[in-house]
C-alpha positions in Angstrom: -27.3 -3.8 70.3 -27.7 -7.6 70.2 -27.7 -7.7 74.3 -30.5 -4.7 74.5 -32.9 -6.9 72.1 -31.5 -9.9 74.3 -32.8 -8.1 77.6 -35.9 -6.9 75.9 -37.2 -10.5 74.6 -36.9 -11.6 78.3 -40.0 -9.3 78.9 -43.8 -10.2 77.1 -43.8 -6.4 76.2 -40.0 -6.3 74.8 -41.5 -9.4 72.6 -44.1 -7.3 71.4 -42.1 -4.8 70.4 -39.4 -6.9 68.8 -41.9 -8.6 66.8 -44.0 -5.5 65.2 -40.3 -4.2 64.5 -39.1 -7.2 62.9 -42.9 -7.5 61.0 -42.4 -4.0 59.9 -38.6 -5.0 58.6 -39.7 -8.0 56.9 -42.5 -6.0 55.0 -40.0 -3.4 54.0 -38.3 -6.0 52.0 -41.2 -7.1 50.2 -41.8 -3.8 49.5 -38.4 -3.1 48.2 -38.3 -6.2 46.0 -35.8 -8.2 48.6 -38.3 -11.0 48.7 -37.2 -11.9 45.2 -34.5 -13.6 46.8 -37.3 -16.1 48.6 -38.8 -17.0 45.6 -36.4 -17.7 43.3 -37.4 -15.6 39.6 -36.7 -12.5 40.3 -34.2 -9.4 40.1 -31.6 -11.7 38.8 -33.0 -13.7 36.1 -33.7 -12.2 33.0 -35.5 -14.6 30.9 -37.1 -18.3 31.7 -37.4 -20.8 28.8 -38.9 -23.2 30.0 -37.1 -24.1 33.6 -34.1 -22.9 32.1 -33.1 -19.2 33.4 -31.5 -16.6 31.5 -29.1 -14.9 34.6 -28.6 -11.0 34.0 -25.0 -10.9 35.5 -24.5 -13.4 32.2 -26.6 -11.3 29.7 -25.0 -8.3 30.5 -21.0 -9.8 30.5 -22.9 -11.5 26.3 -23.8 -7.5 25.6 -20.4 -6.5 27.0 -18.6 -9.3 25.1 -20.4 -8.9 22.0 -19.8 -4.9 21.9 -16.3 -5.4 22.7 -16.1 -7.8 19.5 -17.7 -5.3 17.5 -15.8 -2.2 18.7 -12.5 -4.1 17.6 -14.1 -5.4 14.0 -14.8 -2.1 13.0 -11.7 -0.2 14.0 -14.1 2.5 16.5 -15.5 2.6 19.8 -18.9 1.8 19.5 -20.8 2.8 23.3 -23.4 1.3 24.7 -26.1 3.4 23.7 -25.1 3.3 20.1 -25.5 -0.2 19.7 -28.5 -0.7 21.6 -30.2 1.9 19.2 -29.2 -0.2 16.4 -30.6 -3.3 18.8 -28.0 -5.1 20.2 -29.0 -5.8 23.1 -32.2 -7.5 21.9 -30.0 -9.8 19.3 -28.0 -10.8 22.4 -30.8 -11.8 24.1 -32.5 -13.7 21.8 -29.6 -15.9 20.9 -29.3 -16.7 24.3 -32.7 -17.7 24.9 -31.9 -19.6 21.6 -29.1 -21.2 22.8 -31.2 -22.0 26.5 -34.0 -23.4 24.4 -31.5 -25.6 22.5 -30.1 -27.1 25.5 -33.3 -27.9 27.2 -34.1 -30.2 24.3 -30.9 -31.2 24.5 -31.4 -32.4 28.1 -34.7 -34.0 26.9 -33.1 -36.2 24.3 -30.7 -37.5 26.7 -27.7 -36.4 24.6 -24.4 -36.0 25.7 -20.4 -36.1 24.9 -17.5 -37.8 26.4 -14.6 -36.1 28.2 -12.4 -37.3 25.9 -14.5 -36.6 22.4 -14.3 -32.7 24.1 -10.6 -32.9 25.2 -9.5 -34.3 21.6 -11.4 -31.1 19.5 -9.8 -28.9 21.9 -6.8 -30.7 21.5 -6.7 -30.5 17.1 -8.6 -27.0 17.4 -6.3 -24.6 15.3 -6.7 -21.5 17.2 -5.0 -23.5 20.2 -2.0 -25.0 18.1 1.3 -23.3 18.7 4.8 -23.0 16.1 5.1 -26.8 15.8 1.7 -27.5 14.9 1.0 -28.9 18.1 -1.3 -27.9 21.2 -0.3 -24.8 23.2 -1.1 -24.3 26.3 -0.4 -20.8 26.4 -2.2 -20.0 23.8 -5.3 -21.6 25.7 -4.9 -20.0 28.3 -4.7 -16.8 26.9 -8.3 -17.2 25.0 -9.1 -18.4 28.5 -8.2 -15.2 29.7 -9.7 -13.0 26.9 -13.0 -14.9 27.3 -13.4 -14.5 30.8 -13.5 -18.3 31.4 -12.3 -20.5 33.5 -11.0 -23.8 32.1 -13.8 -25.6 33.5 -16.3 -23.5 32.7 -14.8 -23.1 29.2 -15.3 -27.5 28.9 -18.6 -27.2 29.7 -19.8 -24.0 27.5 -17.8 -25.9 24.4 -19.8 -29.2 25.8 -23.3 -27.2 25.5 -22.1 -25.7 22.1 -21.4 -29.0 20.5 -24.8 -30.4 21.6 -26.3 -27.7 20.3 -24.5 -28.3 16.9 -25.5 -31.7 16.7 -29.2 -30.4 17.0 -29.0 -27.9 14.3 -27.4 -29.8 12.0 -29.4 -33.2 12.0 -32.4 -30.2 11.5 -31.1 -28.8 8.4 -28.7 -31.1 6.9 -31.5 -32.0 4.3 -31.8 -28.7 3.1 -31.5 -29.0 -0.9 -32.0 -25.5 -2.9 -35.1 -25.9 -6.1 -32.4 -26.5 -9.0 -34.8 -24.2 -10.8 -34.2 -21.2 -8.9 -29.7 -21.7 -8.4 -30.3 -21.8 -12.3 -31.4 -19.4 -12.4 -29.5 -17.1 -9.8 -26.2 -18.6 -11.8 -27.6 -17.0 -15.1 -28.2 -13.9 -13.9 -24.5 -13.6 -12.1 -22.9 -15.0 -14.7 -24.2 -12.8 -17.7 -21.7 -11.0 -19.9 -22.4 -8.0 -21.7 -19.8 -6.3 -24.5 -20.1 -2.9 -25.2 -19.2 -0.1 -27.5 -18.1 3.3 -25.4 -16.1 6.5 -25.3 -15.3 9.2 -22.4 -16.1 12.6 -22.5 -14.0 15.0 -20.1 -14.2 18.8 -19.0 -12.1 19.5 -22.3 -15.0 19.2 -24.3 -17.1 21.8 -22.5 -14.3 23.9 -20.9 -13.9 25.2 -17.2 -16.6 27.2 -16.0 -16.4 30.8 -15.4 -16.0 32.5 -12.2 -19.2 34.1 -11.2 -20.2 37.1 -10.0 -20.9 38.2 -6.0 -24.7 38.3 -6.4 -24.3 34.8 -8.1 -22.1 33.3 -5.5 -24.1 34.8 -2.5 -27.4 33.3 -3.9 -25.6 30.1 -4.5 -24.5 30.6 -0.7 -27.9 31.4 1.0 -29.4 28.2 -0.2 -26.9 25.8 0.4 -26.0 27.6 3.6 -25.7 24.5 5.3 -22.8 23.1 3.7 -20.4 25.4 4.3 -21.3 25.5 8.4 -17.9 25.5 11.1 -17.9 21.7 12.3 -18.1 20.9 15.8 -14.2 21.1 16.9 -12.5 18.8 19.8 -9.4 19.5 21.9 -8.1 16.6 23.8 -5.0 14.8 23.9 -4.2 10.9 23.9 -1.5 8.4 24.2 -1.1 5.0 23.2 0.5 1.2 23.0 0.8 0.2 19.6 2.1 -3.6 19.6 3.3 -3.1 15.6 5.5 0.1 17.1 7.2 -1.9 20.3 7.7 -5.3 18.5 11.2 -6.0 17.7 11.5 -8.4 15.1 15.4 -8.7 15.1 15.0 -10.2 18.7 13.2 -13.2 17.4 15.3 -16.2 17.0 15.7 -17.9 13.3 14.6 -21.1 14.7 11.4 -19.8 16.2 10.7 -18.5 12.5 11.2 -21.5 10.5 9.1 -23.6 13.2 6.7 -21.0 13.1 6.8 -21.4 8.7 6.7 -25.2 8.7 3.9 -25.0 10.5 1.6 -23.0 8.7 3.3 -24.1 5.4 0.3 -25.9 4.3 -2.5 -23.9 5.7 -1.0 -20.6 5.1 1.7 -20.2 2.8 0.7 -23.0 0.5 -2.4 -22.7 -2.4 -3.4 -25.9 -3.5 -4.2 -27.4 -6.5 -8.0 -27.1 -7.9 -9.8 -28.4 -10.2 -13.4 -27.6 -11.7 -14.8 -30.9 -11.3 -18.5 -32.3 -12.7 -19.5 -35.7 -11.6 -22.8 -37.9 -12.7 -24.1 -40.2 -9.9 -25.6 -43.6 -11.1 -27.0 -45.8 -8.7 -26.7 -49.2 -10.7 -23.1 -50.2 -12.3 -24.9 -51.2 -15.4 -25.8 -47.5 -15.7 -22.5 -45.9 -15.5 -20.8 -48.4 -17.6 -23.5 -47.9 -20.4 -22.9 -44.3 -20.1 -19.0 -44.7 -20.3 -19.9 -46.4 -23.3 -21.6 -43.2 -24.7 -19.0 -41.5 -24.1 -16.3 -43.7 -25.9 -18.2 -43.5 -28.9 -17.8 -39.7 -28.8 -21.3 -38.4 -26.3 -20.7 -35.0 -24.7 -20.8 -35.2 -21.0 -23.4 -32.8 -21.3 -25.3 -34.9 -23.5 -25.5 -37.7 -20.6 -26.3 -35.1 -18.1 -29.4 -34.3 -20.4 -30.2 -37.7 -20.7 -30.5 -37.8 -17.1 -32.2 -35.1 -17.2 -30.0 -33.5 -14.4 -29.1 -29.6 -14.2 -25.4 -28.2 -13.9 -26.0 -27.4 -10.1 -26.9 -31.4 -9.4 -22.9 -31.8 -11.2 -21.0 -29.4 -10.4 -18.9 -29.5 -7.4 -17.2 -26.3 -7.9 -13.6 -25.6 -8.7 -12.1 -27.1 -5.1 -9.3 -28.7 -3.6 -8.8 -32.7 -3.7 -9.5 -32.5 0.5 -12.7 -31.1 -0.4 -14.6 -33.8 -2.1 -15.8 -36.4 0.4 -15.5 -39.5 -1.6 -12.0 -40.6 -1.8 -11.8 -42.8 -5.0 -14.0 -40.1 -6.6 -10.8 -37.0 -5.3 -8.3 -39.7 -6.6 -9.7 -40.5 -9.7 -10.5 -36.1 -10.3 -7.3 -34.8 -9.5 -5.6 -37.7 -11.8 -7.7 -36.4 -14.8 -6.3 -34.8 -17.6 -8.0 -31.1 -18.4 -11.0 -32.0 -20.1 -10.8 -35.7 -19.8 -13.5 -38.3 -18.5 -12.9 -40.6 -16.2 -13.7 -44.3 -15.8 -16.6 -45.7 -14.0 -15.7 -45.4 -10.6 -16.9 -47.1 -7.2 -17.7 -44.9 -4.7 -19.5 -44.3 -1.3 -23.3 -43.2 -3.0 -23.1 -44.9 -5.8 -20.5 -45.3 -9.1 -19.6 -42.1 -10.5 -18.1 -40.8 -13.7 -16.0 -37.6 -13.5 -14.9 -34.9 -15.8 -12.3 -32.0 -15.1 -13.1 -28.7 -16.6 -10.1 -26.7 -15.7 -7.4 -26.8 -13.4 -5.5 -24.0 -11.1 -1.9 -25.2 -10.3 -1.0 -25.2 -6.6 2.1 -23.2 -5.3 4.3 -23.0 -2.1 6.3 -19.6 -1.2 9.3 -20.0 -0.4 10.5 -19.8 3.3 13.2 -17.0 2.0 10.1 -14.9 0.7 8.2 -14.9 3.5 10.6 -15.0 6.4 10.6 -11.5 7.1 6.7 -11.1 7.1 6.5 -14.1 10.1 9.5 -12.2 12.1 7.6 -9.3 12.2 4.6 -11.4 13.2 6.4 -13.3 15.9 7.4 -10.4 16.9 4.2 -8.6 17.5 2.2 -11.6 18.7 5.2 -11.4 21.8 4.8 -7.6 22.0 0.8 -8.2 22.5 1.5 -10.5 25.4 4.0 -8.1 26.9 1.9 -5.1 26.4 -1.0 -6.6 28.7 1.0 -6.7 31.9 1.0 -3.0 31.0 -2.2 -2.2 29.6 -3.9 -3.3 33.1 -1.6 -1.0 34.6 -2.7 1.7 32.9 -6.3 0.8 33.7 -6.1 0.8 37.2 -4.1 3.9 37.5 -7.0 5.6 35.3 -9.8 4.0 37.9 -8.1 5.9 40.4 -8.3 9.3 38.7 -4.9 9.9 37.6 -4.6 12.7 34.7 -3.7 11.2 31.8 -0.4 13.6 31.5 1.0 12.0 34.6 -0.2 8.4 33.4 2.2 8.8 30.1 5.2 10.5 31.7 5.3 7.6 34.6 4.8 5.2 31.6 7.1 6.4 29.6 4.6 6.7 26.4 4.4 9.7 24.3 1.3 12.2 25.0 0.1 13.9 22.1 -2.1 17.3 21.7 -5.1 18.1 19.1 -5.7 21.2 19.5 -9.2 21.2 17.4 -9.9 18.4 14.9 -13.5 18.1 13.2 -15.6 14.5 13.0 -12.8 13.9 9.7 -9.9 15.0 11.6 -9.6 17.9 9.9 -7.9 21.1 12.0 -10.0 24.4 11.6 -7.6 25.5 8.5 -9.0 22.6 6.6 -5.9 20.5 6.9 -5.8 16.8 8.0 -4.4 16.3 11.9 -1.3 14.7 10.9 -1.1 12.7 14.7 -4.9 11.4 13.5 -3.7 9.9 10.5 -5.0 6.3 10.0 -6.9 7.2 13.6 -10.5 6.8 12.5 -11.5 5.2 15.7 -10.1 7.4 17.9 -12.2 10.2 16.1 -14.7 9.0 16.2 -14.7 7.9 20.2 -13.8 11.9 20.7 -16.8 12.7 19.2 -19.0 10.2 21.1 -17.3 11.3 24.9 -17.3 14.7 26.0 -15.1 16.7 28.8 -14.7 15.5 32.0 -16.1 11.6 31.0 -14.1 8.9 31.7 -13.7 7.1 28.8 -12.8 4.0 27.7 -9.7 2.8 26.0 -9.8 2.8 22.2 -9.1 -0.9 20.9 -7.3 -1.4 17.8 -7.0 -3.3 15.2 -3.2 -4.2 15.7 -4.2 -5.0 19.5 -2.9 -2.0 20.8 -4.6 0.6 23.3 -5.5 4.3 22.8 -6.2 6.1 25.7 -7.8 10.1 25.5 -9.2 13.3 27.3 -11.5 15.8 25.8 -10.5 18.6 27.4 -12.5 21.4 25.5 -15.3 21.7 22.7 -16.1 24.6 20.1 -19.5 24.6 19.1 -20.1 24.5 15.4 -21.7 27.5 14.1 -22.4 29.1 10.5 -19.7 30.9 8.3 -20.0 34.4 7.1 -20.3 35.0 2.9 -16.7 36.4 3.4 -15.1 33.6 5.5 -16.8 30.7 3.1 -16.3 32.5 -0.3 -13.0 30.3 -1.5 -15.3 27.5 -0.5 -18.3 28.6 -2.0 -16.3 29.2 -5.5 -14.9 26.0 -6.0 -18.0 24.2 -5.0 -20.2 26.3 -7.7 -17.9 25.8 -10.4 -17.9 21.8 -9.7 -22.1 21.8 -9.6 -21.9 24.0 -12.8 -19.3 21.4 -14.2 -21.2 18.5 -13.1 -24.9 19.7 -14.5 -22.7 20.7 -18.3 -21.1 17.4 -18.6 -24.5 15.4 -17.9 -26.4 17.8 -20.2 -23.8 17.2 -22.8 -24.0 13.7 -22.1 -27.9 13.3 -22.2 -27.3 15.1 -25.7 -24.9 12.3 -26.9 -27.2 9.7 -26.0 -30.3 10.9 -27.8 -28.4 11.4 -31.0 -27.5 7.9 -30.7 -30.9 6.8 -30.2 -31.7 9.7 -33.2 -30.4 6.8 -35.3 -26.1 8.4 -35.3 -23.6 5.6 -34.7 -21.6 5.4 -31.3 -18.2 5.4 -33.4 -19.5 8.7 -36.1 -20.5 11.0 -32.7 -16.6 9.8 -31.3 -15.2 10.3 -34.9 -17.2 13.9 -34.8 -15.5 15.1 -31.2 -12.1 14.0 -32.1 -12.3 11.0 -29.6 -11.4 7.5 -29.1 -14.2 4.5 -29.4 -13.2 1.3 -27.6 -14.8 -1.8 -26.5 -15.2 -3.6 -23.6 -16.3 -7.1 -23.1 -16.7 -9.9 -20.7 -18.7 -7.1 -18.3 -20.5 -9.2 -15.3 -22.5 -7.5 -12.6 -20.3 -8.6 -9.8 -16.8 -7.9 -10.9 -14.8 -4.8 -11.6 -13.8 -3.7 -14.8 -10.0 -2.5 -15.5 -11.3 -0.3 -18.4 -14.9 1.1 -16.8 -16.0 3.1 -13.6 -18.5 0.7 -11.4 -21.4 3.2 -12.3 -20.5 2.7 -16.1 -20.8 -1.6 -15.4 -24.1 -0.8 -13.4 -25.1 1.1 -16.3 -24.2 -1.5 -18.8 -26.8 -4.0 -16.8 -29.7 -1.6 -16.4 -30.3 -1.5 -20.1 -31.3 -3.9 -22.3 -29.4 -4.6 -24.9 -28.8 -2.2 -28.4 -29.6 0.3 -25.7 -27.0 3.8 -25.1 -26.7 5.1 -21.8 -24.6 7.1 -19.9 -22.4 7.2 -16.4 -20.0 8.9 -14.1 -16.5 7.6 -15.6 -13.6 7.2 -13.0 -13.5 10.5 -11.8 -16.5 13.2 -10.9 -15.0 14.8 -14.5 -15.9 12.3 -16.7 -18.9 10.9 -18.4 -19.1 7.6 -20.2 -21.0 6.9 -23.1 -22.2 3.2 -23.3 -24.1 1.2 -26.2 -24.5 -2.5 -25.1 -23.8 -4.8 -28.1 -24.6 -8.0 -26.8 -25.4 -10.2 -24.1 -24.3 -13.9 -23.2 -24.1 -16.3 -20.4 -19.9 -17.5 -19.6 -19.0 -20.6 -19.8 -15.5 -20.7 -18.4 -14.8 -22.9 -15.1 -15.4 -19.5 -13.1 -19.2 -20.0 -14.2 -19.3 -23.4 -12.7 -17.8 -22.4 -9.7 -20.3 -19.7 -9.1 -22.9 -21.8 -9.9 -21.5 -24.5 -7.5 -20.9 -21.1 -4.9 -24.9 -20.1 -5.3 -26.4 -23.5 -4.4 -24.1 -23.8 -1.9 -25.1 -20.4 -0.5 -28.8 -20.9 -1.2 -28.3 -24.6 0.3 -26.6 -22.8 3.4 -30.0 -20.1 3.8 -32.4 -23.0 3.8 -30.7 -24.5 6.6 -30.7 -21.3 8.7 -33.9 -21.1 8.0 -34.6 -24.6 9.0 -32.5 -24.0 12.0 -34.5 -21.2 12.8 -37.9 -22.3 12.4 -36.8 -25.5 14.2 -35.4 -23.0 17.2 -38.6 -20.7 17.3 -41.4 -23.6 17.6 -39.1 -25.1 20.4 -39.3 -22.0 22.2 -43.1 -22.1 21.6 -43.3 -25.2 23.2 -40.9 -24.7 26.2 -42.6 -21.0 26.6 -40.4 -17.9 27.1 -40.7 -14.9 29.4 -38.8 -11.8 29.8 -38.1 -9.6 32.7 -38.6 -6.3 31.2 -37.1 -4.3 34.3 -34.3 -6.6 34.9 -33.3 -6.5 31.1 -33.3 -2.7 31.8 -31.4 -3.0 34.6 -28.2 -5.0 33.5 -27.7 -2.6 30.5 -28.2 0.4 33.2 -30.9 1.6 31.6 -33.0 3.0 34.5 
């Protein structure tokens, strides 16, 4: 071909011709988009900030990533489509043109960070340390791996991170909550209510009868829908399971007590904490005067209200010694007796005078108590890394279209068979698919594939592998009167039940309010009055349902209510005798916990705000068509 255009160009005509052919080649490319590649933005950016651009090979691998991350959080396979209904793929993008705006101004204020200042955090990061506490390059190389990085290009994304860090956090380190409003928040979570109760239960009102057919096909016709056959699935499925192929009697002793003095600290140690208050005075005049005080019998409450300072600007939570900055002011805390004040101390902001309000003794299991737990661990984390090897077997074998039957035998895994399971892995006689037990995510991946698709491998939570075939669907359809009626029976009787015990409740409550004691109407049905007390919003109660503490907080107080006890047969009676805030170091530590948490949404906000007028600035454009494109969307 090249030698007949070679002859033809000799000619003026043959140049004529080659050129209107080539013109009409070059235009086809325009035409087709190829000219993209000439000017530079085109079908494979996805975004521009600024001169920064977004590259849609890199969005898409983010999406994939992130979906991958979410899939393995929740225990299910959550698809493509799924999460971009619920947005996904727009919160992707918008944290990467977030992160691209971040490093522009990054680049603008000249920042930068050593080689060695990256090399040492990498170094001391925990997720890299191995047994003996110190790096391990295998385990780098295996988040390497898992992150699809190489090590360079892992230096250099943990080198933009950083930067962007140091941006963030000189924005919103100032960030300091109104002590008016964490007061209030710690009031309203640390509230306790007592209050006077007693249960009621079917015994009171009796079973209820078994109604007649005309009753029970009424009942049927208008809740028709409820007793409709499910959708059913057939498929079958095999899988590696890392907890099921470790073998923890393989794994040498010495391995396990490396593995223990390791982590003794960070995992098999609690430390000791305190609930410590502090009072910053800027002048040592100050403090000493207030030590004074406080010799001659003052509260350290009273010099907080002298101050006039609230219990947020004191309180530094119940925490470990590591966890307050100042040295001498850790030192001085954690050598406090319970309830003691401390001396006038020197420290970095200022001289400070201490108090500890409880304490929570520290303890260390024993390496004979836990020894068996961290074989078993040692032993799956080496069955994971064995299982790989394995696991990319499998995958290629199933890109070339190999039945999954012949995948398991040559594998030597087990294949198993559901012959119809609904959406709760329950067979068609109502009972649970024993093989689906504990399988939620497998479920529900049936239910999102359908026959024929090749599907992708179920990731669990253990870091194993499920891998299944659909092979046939029933269609759900509606139930006869005669096929439903054991259904339709028991679920009559438990609305009939249900709509008794909260009329007989609802009766119980206005005779209270009538002006009849809680403890005569118990005394009058031959039951038991208790209290309960100490009732915050937040925590559980060992003696009430949830609904009954929900209750107890949606009423003021002298008020009777009423609430589903701890079982769909039970009703609770409620009068709330009083109301009060705690005072225990748990109430310090919440309100230490709420600033902290308000202190942490002020700086997001910051951060935020910070992020959006930067992109404002830089300016921001998104190819709709290429976005469309990477997540195969057209």
């Amino acid at each position: 071909m090249m030698d007949g255009l070679r002859k033809a160009g000799q000619s003026w005509i043959g140049r004529i011709i080659i050129t209107i052919m080539f013109g009409f080649l070059i235009f086809s490319f325009a035409l087709w988009g190829i000219g993209d590649i000439f000017r530079g933005y085109g079908m494979k950016t996805i975004a521009k900030v600024g001169s920064t651009e977004i590259d849609a090979q890199a969005y898409k691998q983010a999406f994939q990533a992130e979906l991958q991350t979410l899939s393995r959080r929740y225990g299910q396979n959550i698809t493509a489509d799924r999460a971009i209904a619920f947005g996904l793929d727009r919160e992707v993008l918008q944290r990467m043109i977030a992160e691209a705006a971040l490093n522009d101004r990054a680049r603008s204020m000249k920042l930068g960070l050593s080689d060695t200042a990256i090399a040492n955090a990498l170094l001391s990061d925990p997720n890299f340390l191995g047994a003996d506490g110190k790096f391990d390059r295998a385990r780098f190389n295996e988040a390497l791996r898992a992150s699809g990085y190489t090590e360079a290009g892992f230096v250099i994304e943990q080198r933009a991170v950083d930067l962007r860090q140091h941006i963030v956090q000189g924005i919103s380190g100032l960030a300091s909550p109104p002590a008016l409003v964490t007061d209030a928040l710690s009031r309203f979570t640390n509230e306790e209510r007592r209050v006077s109760y007693f249960v009621i239960t079917k015994a009171l009102i009796g079973d209820s009868p078994t109604p007649d057919d005309a009753t029970l096909t009424k009942y049927f016709e208008e809740n028709k829908a409820n007793f409709k056959a499910p959708e059913y699935r057939k498929f079958v499925f095999t899988s590696l399971d890392p907890a099921k192929r470790a073998d923890p009697a393989a794994v040498p002793e010495a391995d396990v007590k490396a593995r223990y003095d390791a982590d003794r600290e960070t995992v098999y140690s609690t430390p000791e904490k305190r609930a410590v208050r502090q009072i910053i005075f800027p002048k040592e005049d100050e403090a000493k005067a207030a030590a004074d005080k406080l010799a001659a019998g003052s509260s350290f409450d009273d010099i907080v209200g002298e101050r006039k300072l609230s219990a947020a600007d004191t309180d530094l939570g119940v925490i470990e010694k590591r966890a307050i900055a100042d040295k001498a002011v850790a030192d001085a805390a954690f050598a406090l007796e319970k309830g003691k004040v401390s001396d006038v101390i020197k420290g970095q902001f200022g001289f400070v005078i201490v108090t500890v309000n409880d304490i929570v003794v520290g303890s260390t299991q024993a390496y004979e108590t836990v020894s068996d737990s961290i074989r078993i661990k040692l032993a799956t984390e080496k069955a994971k890394s064995d299982l790989r090897d394995l696991h990319d077997k499998i995958e290629d074998q199933r890109a070339a279209a190999k039945p999954l039957i012949e995948i398991a035998k040559e594998n030597k895994l087990d294949l198993m068979t559901v012959d119809g399971a609904d959406r709760l892995g329950l067979s068609p006689d109502g009972n649970a698919v024993t093989a689906l037990d504990g399988q939620t995510a497998l479920v529900n991946a049936v239910f999102s594939s359908d026959v024929g698709v090749d599907n992708e491998a179920v990731a669990l939570r253990s870091g194993g592998y499920i891998w299944f075939d659909v092979t046939s669907i029933t269609q759900p359809r509606d139930r006869t009167f005669e096929e439903a009626k054991d259904k339709v029976v028991k679920a009559w009787r438990e609305d009939d039940l249900a709509k008794r015990m909260q009329a007989k409740a609802d009766e119980i409550v206005q005779a209270v309010k009538a002006g009849k004691s809680l403890q005569a109407l118990a005394t009058e049905l031959s039951l038991e009055a208790k209290e309960a007390s100490g009732l915050k919003r937040s925590a559980q109660s060992e003696a009430l349902s949830q609904q009954a503490v929900a209750a107890a907080f949606a009423v003021p107080v002298k008020e009777t209510t009423s609430a589903i006890g701890t079982n769909p047969d039970e009703r609770i009676i409620l009068s709330v005798e009083a109301a009060s805030l705690s005072e225990a170091a748990t109430a310090l530590a919440d309100a230490g916990r709420i600033a902290n948490q308000m202190q942490r949404s002020l700086a997001d906000d910051y951060a935020n705000a910070y992020v959006l007028r930067t992109q404002q600035d830089l300016g921001v454009t998104i190819n709709e068509t290429v976005r469309a494109m990477a997540l195969g969307l057209n």
